[in-house]
C-alpha positions, 0 to 999 in steps of 0.5 A: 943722345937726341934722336929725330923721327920723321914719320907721318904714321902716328902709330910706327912713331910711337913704336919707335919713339917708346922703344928708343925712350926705353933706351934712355934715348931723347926722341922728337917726333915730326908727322910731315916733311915741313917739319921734319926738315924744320926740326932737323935744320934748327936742332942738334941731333945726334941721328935722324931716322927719316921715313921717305914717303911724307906729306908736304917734302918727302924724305929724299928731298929732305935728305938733299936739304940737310945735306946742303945746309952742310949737316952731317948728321947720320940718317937712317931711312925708312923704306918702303919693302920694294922701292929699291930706287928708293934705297939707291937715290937716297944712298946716293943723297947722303943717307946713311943706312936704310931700313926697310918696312915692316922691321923689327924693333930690335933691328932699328936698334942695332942700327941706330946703335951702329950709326951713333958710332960711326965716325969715332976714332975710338968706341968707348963702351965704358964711360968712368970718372974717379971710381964712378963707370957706366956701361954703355953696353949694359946699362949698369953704373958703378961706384967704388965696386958698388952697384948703383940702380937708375931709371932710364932718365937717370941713366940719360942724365948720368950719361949726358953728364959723363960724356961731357965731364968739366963742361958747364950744363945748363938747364936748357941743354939738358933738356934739349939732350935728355928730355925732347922738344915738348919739354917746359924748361920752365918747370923744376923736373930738371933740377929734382932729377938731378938731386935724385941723381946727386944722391944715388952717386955722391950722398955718404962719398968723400969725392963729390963728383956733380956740382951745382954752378948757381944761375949757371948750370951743373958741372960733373968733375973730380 
């Protein structure tokens, strides 16, 4: 899943962005309100987390763009510790949740967990096709019983490919989901993680399940 961070404190955004990185989330980052509202308009995110106080457009006036525009996006915002105004005005704009300044690694977490959720009809915690799962809980993988380990971006991948069994995948929709915005869709890294991937889940099995679609993409399905 893509996240979006707006935040202009260089150091709050790396803690967020490495934590969440850790996750197996795929994390832009934007320093000021132009371009967080630029990012948050043009991409496709599946969570904004929106600090109010920026440099250019401040959060709030963000949140109001994005909701004008019609984006449903969830948005977390961060909160000064006693700008309960803030808190109100931004709940009354649309945000979904807010969390108040310093917190806990562990709480954004919990949170962002909740709100990438929020609005299924059903909560999956275990992804399967044929005899491969995934746990989303936990993070493991599994092939007919046996336990398969992955990096984190092997993992992000996996997930990707699982939440969207029988759809082609094209390479830029890959980095767009798995990698961030920097990524240089020009380069062979999306293609190398995916054979790394292919073996760990399909080398020595009868059922190959991750398919290769020339000058199209890549297709996971039965």
């Amino acid at each position: 899943m893509r996240i979006l961070v707006v935040e202009d404190d260089k150091k709050v955004a790396g803690f967020i962005k490495k934590g969440l990185e850790e996750e197996s989330y795929a994390v832009d980052v934007a320093y000021d309100g132009e371009d967080g509202l630029h990012f948050g308009s043009e991409g496709q995110y599946d969570l904004i987390i929106l600090d109010i106080m920026l440099p250019k457009i401040d959060g709030l006036e963000i949140l109001s763009q994005l909701r004008d525009q019609g984006k449903d996006t969830p948005i977390l915002l961060l909160t000064a510790k006693d700008a309960v105004d803030d808190k109100v005005t931004g709940l009354n704009k649309g945000a979904d949740d807010y969390l108040t300044k310093p917190f806990a690694f562990s709480e954004l977490l919990a949170r962002v967990r909740v709100l990438l959720r929020r609005g299924k009809a059903e909560v999956k915690t275990t992804l399967m096709i044929s005899d491969l799962t995934l746990d989303l809980v936990s993070h493991k993988v599994n092939r007919g019983g046996d336990e398969i380990e992955l990096t984190g971006k092997e993992y992000g991948l996996l997930e990707y490919f699982m939440r969207n069994q029988e759809k082609v995948l094209t390479r830029t929709m890959i980095a767009e989901h798995v990698w961030d915005y920097n990524f240089d869709t020009f380069t062979n890294v999306i293609d190398v993680y995916i054979n790394h991937l292919r073996k760990k889940i399909d080398k020595g099995r009868e059922l190959k399940l991750l398919h290769t679609l020339r000058g199209v993409g890549y297709v996971m399905k039965k």
